[in-house]
C-alpha positions in Angstrom: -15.5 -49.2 9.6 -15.6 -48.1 6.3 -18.5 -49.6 4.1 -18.1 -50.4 0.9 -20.9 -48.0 -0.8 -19.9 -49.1 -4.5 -23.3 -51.4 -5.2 -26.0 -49.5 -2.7 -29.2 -51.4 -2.5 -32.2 -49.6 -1.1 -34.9 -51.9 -0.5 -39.0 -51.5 -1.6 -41.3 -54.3 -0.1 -44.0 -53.7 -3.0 -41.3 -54.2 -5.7 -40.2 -57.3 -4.2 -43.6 -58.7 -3.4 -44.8 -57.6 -7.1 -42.1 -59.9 -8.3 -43.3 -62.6 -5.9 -40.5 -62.4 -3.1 -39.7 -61.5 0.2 -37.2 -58.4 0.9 -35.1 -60.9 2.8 -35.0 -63.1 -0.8 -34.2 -60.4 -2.9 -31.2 -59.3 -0.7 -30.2 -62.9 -0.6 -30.0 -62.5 -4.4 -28.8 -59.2 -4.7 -25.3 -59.9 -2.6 -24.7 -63.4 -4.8 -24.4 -60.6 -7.3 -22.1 -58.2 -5.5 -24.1 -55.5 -3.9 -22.2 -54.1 -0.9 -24.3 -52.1 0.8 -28.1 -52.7 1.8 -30.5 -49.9 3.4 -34.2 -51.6 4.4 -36.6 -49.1 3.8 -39.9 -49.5 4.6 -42.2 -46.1 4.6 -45.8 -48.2 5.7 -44.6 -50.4 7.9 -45.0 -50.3 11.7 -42.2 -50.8 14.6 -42.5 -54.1 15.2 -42.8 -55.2 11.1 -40.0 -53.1 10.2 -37.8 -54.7 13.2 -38.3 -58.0 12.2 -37.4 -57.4 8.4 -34.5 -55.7 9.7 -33.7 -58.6 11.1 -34.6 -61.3 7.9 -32.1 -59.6 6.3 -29.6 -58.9 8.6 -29.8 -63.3 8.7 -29.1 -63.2 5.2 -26.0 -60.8 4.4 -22.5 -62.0 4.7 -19.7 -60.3 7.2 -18.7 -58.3 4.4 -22.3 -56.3 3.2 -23.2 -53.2 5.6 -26.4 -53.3 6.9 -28.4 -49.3 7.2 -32.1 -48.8 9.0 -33.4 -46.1 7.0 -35.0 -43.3 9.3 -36.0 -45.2 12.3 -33.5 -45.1 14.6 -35.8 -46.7 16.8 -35.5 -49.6 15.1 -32.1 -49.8 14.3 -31.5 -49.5 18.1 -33.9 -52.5 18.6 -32.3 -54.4 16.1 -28.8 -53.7 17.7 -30.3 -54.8 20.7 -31.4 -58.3 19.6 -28.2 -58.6 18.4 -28.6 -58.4 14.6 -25.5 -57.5 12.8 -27.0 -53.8 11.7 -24.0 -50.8 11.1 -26.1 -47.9 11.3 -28.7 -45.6 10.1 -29.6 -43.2 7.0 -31.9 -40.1 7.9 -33.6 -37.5 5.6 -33.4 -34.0 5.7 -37.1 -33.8 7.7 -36.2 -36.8 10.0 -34.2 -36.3 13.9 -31.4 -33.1 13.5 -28.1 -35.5 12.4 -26.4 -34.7 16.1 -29.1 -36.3 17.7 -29.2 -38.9 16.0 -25.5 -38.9 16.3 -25.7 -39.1 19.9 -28.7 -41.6 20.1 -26.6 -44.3 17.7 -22.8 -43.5 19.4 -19.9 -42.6 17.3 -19.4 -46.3 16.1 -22.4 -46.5 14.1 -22.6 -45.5 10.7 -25.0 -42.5 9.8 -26.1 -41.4 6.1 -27.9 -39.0 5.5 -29.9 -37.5 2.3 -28.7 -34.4 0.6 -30.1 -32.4 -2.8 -28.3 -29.0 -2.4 -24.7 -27.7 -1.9 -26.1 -25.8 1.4 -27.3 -29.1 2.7 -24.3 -30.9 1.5 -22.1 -28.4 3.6 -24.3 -29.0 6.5 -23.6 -32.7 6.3 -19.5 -32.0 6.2 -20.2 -29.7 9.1 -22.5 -32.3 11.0 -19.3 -35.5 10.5 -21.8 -37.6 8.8 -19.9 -41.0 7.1 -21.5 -40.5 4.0 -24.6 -38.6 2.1 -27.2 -40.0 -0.7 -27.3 -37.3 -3.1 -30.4 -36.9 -5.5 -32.4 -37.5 -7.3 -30.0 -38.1 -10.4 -32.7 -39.3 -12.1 -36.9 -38.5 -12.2 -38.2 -41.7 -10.3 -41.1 -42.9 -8.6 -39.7 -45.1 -6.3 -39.9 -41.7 -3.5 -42.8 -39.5 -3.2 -40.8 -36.8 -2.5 -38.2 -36.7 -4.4 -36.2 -33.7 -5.4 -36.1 -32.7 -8.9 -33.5 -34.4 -11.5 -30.2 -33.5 -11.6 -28.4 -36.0 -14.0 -24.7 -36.3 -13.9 -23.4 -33.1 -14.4 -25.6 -31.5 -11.6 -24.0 -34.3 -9.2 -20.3 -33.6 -10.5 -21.6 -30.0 -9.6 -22.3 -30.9 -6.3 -19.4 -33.0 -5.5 -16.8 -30.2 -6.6 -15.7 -28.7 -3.2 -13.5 -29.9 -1.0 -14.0 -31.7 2.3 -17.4 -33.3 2.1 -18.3 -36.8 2.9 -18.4 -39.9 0.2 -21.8 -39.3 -1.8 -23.5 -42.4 -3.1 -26.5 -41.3 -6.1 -29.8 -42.2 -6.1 -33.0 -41.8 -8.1 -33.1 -43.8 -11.6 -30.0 -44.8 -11.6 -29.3 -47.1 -14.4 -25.6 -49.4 -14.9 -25.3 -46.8 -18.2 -24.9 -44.2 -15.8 -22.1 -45.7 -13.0 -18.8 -45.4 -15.2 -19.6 -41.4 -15.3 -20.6 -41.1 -11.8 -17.1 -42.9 -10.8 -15.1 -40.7 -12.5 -17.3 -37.5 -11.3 -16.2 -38.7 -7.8 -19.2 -40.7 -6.1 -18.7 -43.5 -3.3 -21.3 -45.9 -5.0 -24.9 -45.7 -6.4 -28.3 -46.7 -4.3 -30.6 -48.2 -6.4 -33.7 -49.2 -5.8 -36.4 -50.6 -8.8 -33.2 -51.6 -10.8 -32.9 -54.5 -8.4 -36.2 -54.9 -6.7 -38.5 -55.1 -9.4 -36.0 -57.1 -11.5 -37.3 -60.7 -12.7 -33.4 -61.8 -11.9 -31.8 -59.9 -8.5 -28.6 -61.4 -9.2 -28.0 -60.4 -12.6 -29.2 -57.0 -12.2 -26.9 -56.6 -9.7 -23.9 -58.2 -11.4 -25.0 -55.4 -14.1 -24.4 -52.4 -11.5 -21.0 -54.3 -10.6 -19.7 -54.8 -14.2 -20.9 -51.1 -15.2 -19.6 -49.6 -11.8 -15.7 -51.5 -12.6 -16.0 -50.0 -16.3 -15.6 -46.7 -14.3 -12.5 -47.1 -12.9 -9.4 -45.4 -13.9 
């Protein structure tokens, strides 16, 4: 398959619960307002918690959202296993080599993984992965270890050769800044607090969607 990576919500419990709602809630909101793409992230929590969110919000997305399992393929093979409609994974540069995750997952499921460099981003091409998240466009908080900023020019930079998988941005990413990373050639934008922590998922989504059609053409 090939996901639709425009609208890229990464989730954060604490942002949701600080806003007084569930992960599963927010997503619920979220797609109403046209994100395509959901990666359920959660850093603290252990197997069995992170399973079952997994699986709260794979109950809530329509046929047409892609489901990713950040890091834990694990999980995501759990999930897959109960039968919750989940496409794939997203690993970091420190988490399982890319071919063996590859090879735990099967060709059929969608793999992401994280990229901050053009040597990493060639790796990537080399390793067949369906897409990278390239960052952090912005200085955020959101990831403890974040690589520095590298705003939208930086990003173009990276984008520039030939031959490398669809690149979604992360890190800060605001709607003012999806017109210019359409035209610099990304796949989508993952945010994270711009949904999350918003008082209105929906609308802060329909933001992303508005800002990300302003960049076509």
């Amino acid at each position: 398959m090939r996901p639709d990576l425009s609208v890229y919500l990464v989730t954060d419990t604490a942002q949701c619960a600080a806003r007084g709602r569930t992960v599963a809630e927010t997503v619920a909101a979220a797609v109403a307002g046209g994100v395509t793409t959901v990666q359920v992230r959660e850093k603290d929590a252990g197997g069995r918690a992170f399973l079952e969110q997994v699986r709260a919000v794979a109950d809530v997305l329509p046929a047409h959202v892609t489901l990713l399992v950040n890091d834990r393929v694990d999980v995501y093979l759990a999930a897959r296993a109960a039968g919750a409609r989940v496409h794939g994974v997203h690993v970091g540069q420190s988490d399982l080599p890319v071919a063996a995750v590859r090879d735990l997952v099967g060709a059929d499921a969608l793999l992401g993984l994280s990229a901050a460099t053009s040597a990493e981003l060639a790796e990537a091409a080399a390793a067949r992965v369906d897409h990278v998240g390239v960052g952090a466009l912005h200085a955020t908080t959101t990831k403890a270890d974040a690589p520095p900023a590298l705003g939208i020019e930086g990003f173009a930079r990276l984008l520039a050769p030939a031959g490398l998988p669809p690149a979604v941005a992360i890190g800060g990413v605001v709607p003012a800044d999806l017109p210019a990373l359409r035209r610099a050639g990304a796949a989508g934008a993952a945010i994270v607090s711009g949904i999350c922590a918003a008082a209105d998922p929906e609308a802060a989504a329909r933001q992303y969607v508005a800002a990300w059609e302003r960049g076509a053409g």
